[in-house]
PDB file of N, H, CA, C and O in Angstrom:
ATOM      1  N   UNK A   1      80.936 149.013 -38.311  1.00  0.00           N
ATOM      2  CA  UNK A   1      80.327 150.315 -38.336  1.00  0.00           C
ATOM      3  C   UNK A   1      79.323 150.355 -39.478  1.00  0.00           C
ATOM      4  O   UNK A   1      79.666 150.235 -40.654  1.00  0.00           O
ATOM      5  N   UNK A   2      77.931 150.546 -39.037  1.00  0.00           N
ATOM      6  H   UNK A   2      77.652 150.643 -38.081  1.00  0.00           H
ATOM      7  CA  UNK A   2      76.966 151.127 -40.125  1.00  0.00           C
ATOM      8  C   UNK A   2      76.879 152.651 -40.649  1.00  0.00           C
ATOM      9  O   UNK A   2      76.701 153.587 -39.870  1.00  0.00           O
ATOM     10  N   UNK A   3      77.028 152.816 -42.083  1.00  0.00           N
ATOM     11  H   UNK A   3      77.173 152.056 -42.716  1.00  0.00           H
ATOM     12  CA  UNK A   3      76.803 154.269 -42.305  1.00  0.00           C
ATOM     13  C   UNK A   3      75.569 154.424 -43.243  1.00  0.00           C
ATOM     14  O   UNK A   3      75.480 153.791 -44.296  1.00  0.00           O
ATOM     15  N   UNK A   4      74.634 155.288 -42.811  1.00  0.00           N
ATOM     16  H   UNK A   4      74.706 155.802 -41.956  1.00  0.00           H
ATOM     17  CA  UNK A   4      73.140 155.359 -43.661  1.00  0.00           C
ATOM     18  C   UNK A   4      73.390 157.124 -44.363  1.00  0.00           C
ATOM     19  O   UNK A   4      73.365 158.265 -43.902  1.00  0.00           O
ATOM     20  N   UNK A   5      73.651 156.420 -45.846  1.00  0.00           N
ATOM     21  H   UNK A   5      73.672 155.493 -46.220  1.00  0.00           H
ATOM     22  CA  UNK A   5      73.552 157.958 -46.659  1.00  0.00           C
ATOM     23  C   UNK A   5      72.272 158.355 -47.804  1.00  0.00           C
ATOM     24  O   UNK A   5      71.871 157.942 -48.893  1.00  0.00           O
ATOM     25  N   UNK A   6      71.948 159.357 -46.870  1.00  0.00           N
ATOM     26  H   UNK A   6      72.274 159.693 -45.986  1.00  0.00           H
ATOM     27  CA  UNK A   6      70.674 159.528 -48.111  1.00  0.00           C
ATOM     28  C   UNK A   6      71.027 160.279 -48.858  1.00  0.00           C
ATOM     29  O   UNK A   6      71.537 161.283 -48.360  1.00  0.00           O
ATOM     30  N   UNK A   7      70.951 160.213 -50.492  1.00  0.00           N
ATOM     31  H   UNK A   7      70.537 159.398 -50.896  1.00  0.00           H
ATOM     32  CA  UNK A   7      71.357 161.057 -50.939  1.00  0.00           C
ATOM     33  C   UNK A   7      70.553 161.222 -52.603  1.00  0.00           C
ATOM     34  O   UNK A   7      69.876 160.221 -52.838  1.00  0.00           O
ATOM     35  N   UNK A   8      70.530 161.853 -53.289  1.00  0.00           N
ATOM     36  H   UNK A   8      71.080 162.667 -53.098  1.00  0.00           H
ATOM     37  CA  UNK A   8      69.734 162.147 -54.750  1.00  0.00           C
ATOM     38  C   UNK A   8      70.756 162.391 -56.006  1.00  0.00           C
ATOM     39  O   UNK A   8      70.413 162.572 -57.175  1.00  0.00           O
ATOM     40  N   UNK A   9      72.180 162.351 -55.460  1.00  0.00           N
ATOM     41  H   UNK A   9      72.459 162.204 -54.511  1.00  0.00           H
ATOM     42  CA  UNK A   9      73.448 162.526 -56.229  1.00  0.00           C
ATOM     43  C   UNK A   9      74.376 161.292 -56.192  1.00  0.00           C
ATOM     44  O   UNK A   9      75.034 160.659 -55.366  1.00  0.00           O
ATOM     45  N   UNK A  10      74.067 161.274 -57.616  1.00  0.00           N
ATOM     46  H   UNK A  10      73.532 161.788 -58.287  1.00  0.00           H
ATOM     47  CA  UNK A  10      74.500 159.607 -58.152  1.00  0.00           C
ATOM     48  C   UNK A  10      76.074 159.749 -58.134  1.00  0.00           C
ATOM     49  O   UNK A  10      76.460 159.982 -59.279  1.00  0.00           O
ATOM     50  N   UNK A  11      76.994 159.695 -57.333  1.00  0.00           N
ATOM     51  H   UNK A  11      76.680 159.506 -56.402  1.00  0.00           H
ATOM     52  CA  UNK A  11      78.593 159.945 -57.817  1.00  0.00           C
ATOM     53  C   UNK A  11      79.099 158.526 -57.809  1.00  0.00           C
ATOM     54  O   UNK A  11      79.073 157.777 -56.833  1.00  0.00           O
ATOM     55  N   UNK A  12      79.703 158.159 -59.373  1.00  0.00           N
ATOM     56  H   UNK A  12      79.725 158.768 -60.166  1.00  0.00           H
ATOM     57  CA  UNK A  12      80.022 155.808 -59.327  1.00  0.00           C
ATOM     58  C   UNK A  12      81.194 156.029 -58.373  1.00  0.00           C
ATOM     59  O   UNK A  12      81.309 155.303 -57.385  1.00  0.00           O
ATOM     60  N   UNK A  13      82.088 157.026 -58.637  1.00  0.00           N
ATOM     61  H   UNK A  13      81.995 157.616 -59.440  1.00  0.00           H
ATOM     62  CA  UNK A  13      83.195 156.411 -57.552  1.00  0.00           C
ATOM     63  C   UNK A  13      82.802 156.138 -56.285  1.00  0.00           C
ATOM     64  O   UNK A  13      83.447 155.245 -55.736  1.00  0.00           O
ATOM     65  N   UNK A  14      81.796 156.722 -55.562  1.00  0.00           N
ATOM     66  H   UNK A  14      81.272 157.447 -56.009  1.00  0.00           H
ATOM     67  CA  UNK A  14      80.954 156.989 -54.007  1.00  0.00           C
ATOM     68  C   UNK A  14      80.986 155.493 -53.875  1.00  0.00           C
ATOM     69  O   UNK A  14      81.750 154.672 -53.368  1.00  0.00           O
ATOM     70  N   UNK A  15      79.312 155.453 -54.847  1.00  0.00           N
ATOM     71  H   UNK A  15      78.691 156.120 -55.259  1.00  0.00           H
ATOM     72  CA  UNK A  15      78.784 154.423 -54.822  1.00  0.00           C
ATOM     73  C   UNK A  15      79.346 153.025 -55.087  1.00  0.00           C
ATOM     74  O   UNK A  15      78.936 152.122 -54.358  1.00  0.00           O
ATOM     75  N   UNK A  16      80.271 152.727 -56.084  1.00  0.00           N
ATOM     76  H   UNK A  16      80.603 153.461 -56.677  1.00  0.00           H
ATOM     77  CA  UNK A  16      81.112 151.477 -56.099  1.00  0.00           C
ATOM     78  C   UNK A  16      81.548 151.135 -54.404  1.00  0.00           C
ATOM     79  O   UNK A  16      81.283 150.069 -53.849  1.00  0.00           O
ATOM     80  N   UNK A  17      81.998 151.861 -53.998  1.00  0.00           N
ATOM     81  H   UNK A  17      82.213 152.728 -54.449  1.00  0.00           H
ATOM     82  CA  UNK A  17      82.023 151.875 -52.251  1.00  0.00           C
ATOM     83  C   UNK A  17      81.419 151.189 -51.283  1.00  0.00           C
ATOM     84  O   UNK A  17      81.804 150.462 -50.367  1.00  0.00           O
ATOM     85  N   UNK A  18      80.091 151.681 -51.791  1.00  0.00           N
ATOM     86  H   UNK A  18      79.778 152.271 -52.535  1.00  0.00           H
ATOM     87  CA  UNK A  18      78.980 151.271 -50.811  1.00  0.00           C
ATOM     88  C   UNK A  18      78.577 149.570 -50.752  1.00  0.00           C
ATOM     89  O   UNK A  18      78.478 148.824 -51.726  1.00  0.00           O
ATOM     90  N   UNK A  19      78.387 149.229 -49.361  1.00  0.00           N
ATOM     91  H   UNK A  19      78.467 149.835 -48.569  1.00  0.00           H
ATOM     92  CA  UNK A  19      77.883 147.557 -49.246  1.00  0.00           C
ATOM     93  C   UNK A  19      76.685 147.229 -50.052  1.00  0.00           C
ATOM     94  O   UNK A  19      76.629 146.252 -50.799  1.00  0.00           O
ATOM     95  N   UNK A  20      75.471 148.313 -49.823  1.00  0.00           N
ATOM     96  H   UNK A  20      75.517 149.107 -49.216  1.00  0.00           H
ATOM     97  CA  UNK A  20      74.482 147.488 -50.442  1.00  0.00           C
ATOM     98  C   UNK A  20      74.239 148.892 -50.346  1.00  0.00           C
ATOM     99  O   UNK A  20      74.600 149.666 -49.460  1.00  0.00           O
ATOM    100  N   UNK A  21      73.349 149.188 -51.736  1.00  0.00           N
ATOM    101  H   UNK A  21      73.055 148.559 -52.455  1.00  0.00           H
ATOM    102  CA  UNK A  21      72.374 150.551 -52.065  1.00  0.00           C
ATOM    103  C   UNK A  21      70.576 150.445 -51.895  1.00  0.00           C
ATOM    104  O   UNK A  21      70.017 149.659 -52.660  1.00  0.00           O
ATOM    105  N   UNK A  22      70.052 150.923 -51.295  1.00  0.00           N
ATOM    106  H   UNK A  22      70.506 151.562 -50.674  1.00  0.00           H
ATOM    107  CA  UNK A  22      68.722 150.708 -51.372  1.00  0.00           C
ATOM    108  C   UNK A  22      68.156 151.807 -52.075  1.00  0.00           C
ATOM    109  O   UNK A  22      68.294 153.010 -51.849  1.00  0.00           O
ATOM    110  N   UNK A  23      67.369 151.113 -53.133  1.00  0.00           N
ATOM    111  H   UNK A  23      67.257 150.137 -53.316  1.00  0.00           H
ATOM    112  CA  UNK A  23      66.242 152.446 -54.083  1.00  0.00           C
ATOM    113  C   UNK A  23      64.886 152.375 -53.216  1.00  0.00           C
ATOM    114  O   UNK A  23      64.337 151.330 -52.865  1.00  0.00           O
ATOM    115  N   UNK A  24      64.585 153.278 -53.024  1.00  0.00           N
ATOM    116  H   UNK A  24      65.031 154.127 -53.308  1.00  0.00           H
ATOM    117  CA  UNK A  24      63.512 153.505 -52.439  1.00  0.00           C
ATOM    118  C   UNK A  24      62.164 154.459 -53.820  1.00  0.00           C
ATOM    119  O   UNK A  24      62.502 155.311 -54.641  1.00  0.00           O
ATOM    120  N   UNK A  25      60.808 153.933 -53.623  1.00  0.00           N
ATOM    121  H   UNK A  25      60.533 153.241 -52.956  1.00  0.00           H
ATOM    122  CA  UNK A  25      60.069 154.706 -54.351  1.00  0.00           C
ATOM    123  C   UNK A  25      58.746 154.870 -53.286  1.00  0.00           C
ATOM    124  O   UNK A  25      58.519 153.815 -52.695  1.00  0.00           O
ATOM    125  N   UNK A  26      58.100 155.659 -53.034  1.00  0.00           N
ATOM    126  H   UNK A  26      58.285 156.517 -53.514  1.00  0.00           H
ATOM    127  CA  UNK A  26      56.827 156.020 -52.363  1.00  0.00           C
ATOM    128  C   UNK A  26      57.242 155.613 -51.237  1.00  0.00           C
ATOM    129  O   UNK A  26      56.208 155.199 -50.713  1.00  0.00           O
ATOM    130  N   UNK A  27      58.463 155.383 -50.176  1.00  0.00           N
ATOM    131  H   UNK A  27      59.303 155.720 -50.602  1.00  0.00           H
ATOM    132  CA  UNK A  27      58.684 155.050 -48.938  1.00  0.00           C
ATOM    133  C   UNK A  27      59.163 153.429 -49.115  1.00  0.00           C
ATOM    134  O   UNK A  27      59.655 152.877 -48.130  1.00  0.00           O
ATOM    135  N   UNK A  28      59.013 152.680 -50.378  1.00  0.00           N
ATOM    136  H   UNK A  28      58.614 153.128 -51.178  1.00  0.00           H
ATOM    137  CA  UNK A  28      58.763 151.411 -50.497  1.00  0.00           C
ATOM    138  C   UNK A  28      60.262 150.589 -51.283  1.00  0.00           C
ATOM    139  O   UNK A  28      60.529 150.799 -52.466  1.00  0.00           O
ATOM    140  N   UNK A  29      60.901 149.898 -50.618  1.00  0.00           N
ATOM    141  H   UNK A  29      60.684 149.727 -49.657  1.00  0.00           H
ATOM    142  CA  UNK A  29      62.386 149.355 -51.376  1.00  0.00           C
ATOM    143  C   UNK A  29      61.669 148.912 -52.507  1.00  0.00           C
ATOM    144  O   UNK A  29      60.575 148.358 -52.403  1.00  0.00           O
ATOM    145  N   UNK A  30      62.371 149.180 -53.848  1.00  0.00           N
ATOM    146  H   UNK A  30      63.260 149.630 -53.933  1.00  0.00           H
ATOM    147  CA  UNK A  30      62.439 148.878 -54.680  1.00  0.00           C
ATOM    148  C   UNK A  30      63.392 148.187 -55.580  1.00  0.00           C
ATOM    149  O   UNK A  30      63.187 147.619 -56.653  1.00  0.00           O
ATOM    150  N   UNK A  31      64.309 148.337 -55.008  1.00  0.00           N
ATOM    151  H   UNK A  31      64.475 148.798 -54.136  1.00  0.00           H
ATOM    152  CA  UNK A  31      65.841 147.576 -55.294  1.00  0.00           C
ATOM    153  C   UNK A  31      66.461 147.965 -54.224  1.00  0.00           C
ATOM    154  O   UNK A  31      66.217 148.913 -53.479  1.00  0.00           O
ATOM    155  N   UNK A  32      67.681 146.793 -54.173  1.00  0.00           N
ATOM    156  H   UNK A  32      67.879 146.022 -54.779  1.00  0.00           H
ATOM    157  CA  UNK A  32      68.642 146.578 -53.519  1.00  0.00           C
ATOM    158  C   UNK A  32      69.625 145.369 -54.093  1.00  0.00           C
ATOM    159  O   UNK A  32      69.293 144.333 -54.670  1.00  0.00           O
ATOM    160  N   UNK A  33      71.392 146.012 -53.621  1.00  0.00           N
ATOM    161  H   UNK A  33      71.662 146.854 -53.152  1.00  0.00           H
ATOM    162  CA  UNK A  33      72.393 145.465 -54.401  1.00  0.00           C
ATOM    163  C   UNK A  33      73.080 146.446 -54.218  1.00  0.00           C
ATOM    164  O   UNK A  33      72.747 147.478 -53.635  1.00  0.00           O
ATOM    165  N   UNK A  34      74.478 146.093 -54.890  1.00  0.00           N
ATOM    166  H   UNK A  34      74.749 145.255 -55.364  1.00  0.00           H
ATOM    167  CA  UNK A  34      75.838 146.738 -54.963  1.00  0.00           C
ATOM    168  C   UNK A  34      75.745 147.496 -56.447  1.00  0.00           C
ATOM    169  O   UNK A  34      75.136 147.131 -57.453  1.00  0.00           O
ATOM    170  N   UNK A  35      76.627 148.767 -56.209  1.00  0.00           N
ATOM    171  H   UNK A  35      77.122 149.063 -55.392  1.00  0.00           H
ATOM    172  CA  UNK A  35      76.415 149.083 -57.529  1.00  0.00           C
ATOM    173  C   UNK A  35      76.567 148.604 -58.731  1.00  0.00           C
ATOM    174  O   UNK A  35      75.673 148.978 -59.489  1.00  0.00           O
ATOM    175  N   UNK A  36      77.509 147.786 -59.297  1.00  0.00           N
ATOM    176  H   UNK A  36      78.235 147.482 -58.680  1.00  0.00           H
ATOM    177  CA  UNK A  36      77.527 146.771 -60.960  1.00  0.00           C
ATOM    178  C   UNK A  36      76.027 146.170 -60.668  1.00  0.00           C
ATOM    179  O   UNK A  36      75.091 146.444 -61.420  1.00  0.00           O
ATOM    180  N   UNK A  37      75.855 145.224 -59.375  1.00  0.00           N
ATOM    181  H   UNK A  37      76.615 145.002 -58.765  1.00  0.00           H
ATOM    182  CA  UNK A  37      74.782 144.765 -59.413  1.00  0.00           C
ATOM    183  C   UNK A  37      73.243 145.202 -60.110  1.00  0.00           C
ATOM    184  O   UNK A  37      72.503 144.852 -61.029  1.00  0.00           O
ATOM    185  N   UNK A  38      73.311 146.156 -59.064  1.00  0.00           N
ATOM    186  H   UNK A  38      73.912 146.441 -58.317  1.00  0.00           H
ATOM    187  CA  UNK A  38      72.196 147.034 -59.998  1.00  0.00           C
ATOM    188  C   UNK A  38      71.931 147.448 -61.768  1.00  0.00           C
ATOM    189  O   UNK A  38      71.007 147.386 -62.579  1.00  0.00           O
ATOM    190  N   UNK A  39      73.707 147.991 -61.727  1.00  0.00           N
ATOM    191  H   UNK A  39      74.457 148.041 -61.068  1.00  0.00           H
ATOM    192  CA  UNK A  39      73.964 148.753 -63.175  1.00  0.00           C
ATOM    193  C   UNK A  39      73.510 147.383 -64.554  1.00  0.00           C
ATOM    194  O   UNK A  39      72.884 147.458 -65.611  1.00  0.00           O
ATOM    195  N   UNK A  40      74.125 146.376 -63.917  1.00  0.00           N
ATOM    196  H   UNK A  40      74.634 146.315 -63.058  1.00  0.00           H
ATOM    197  CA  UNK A  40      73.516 145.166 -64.647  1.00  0.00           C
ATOM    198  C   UNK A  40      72.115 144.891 -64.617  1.00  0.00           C
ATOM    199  O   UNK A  40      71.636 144.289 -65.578  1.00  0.00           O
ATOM    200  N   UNK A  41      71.323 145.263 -63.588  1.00  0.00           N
ATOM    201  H   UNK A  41      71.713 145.752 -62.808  1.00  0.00           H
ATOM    202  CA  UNK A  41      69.975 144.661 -63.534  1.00  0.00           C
ATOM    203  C   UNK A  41      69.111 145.524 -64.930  1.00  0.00           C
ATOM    204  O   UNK A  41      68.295 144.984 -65.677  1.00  0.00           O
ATOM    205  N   UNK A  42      69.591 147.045 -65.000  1.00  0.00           N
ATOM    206  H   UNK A  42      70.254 147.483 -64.393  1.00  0.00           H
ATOM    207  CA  UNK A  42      69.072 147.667 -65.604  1.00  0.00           C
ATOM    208  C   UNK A  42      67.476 147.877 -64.568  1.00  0.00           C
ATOM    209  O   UNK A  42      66.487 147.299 -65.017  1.00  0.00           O
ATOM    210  N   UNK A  43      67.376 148.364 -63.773  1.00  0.00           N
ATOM    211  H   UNK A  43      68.179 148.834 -63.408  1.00  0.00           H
ATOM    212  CA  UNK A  43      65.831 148.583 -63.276  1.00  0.00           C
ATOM    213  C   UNK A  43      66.057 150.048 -62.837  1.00  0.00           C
ATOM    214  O   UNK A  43      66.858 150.923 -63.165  1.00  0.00           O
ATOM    215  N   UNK A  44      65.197 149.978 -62.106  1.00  0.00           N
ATOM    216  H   UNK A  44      64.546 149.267 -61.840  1.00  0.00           H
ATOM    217  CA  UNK A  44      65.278 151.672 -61.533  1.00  0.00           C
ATOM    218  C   UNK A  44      65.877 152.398 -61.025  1.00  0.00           C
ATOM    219  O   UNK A  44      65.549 153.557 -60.775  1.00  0.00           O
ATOM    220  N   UNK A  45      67.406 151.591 -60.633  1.00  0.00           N
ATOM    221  H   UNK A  45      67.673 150.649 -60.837  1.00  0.00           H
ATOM    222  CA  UNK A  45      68.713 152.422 -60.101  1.00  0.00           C
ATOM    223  C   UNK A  45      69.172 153.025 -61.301  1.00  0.00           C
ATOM    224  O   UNK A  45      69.505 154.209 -61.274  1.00  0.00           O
ATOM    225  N   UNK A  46      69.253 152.152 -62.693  1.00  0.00           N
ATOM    226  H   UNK A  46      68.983 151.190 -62.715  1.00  0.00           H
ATOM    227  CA  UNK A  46      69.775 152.216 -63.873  1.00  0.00           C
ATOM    228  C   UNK A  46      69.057 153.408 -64.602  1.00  0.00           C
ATOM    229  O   UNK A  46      69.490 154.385 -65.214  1.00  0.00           O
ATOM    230  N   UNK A  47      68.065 153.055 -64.369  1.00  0.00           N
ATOM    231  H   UNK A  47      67.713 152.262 -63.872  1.00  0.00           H
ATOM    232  CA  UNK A  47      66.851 154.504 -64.751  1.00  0.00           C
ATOM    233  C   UNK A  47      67.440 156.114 -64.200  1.00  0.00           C
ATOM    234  O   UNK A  47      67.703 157.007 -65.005  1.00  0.00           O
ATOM    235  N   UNK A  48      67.558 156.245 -62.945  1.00  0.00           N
ATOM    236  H   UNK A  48      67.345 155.519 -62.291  1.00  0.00           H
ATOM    237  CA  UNK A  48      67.975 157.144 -61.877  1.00  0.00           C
ATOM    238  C   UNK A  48      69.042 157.513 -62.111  1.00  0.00           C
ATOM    239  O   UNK A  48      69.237 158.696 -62.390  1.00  0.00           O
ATOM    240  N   UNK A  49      69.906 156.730 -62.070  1.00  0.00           N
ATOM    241  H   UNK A  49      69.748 155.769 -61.842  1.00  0.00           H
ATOM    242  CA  UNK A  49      71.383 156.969 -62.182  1.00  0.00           C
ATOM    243  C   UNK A  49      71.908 157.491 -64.395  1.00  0.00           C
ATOM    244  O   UNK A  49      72.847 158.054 -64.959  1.00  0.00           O
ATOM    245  N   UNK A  50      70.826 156.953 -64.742  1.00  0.00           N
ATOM    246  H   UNK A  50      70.064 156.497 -64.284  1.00  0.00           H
ATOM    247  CA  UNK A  50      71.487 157.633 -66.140  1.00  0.00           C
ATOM    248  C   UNK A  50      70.624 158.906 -65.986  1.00  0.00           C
ATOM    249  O   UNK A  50      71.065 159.683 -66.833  1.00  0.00           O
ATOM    250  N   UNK A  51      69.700 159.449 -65.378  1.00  0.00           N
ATOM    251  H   UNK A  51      69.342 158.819 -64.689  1.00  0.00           H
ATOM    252  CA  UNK A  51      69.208 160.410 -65.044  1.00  0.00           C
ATOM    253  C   UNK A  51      70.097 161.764 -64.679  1.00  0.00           C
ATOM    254  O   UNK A  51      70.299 162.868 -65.185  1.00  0.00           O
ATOM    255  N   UNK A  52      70.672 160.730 -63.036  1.00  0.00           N
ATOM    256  H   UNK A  52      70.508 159.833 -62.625  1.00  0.00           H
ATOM    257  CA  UNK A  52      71.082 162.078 -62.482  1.00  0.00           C
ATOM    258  C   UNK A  52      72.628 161.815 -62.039  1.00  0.00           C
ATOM    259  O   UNK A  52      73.296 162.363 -61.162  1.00  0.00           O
ATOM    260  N   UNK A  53      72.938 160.837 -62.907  1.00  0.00           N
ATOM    261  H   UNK A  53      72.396 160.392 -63.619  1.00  0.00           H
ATOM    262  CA  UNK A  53      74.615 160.702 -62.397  1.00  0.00           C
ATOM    263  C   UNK A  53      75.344 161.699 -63.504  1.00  0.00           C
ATOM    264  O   UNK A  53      74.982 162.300 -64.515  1.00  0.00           O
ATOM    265  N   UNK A  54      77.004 161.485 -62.488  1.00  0.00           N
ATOM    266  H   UNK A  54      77.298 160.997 -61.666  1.00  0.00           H
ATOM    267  CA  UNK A  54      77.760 162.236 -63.201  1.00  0.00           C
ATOM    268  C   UNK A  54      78.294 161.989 -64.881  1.00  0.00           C
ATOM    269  O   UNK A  54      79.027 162.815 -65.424  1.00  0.00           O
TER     270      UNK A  54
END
């Protein structure tokens, strides 16, 4: 089963969940990965998410 969630609300318990997260900017992937993945990359999920997470 595929599930596609769009969403602008960073929640880690959600997201630890999720298979793969896609950041999107101007329509355009910008990252993709699992959440540590990302949280380690430090790029623009890391940006976003200390933004607008819980």
């Amino acid at each position: 089963m595929t599930i596609i969630n769009i969403t602008h609300r960073y929640n880690k318990a959600l997201m630890q969940k999720y298979g793969e997260i896609i950041v999107m900017d101007a329509g355009k992937i910008v990252e993709r990965g699992k959440f540590d993945e990302l949280m380690e990359k430090r790029g623009e999920f890391f940006r976003l998410y200390n933004i607008l997470g819980e």
